[in-house]
Phi, psi and omega in degrees: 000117177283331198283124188287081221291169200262137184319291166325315204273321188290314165304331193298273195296345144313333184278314173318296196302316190291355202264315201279122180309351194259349191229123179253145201222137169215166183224133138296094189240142189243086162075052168071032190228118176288120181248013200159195179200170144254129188223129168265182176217130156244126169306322200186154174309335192253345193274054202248136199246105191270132182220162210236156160227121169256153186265156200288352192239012150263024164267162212095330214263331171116012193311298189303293179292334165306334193276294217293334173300322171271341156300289167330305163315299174295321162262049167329349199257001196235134191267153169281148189227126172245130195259090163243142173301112177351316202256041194241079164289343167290299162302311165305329202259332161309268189291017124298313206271323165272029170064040184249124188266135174305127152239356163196197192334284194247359154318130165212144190228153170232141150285145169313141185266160179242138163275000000 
C-alpha cells in the first residue's frame, strides 16, 4: 500500500497490529531516545517480511543495520523478504550488505540459516 493513512487510520491499525501474534515490533533506541523501529510480518511459518522506519535526521548513523543485524541474529528460522523503493538507494545497499540478495525491481530476500 503506497497510499499515506491519516494519523487516526495509523493509530487505529497500530493498536491492532501490537495485538497480533503474528508481527514483531521492535524500537530502536539511541542513549534512551526512540530513533525507529524494525517490524517482521510473518508470512508462513518459515517466512518473513521485514521492514524498518527511521526517523530522517538518524539516518547515517548505522541505527538500521544495527536493528536489521540483530534481527537477522535473532530470527534464523525465517527466510526474510524486504519490499525498497527503486529510488531508496541507501535500504538497497544497507540490505546488500547484510546479505539480502535483489530478486526483482524492489524484492530482496535473505534465506533462513539452518543449525
Amino acid at each position: 500500500n503506497t497510499s499515506i493513512p491519516t494519523y487516526s487510520e495509523h493509530c487505529e491499525w497500530m493498536e491492532k497490529a501490537l495485538d497480533r501474534k503474528d508481527i514483531f515490533f521492535y524500537t530502536i533506541m539511541s542513549k534512551s531516545r526512540r530513533v525507529g523501529s524494525i517490524r517482521l510480518n510473518i508470512d508462513t511459518a518459515n517466512i518473513a517480511t521485514v521492514s524498518i522506519l527511521l526517523a530522517p535526521k538518524e539516518y547515517g548513523k548505522g541505527f538500521a543495520r544495527f536493528a536489521l543485524e540483530a534481527v537477522l541474529k535473532a530470527h534464523k528460522e525465517f527466510e526474510l523478504k524486504a519490499f525498497i523503493h527503486i529510488e531508496n538507494k541507501a535500504s538497497q545497499r544497507l540490505f546488500t550488505k547484510c546479505g539480502f540478495i535483489q530478486i526483482d525491481d524492489t524484492t530482496y530476500i535473505k534465506e533462513a540459516e539452518c543449525e
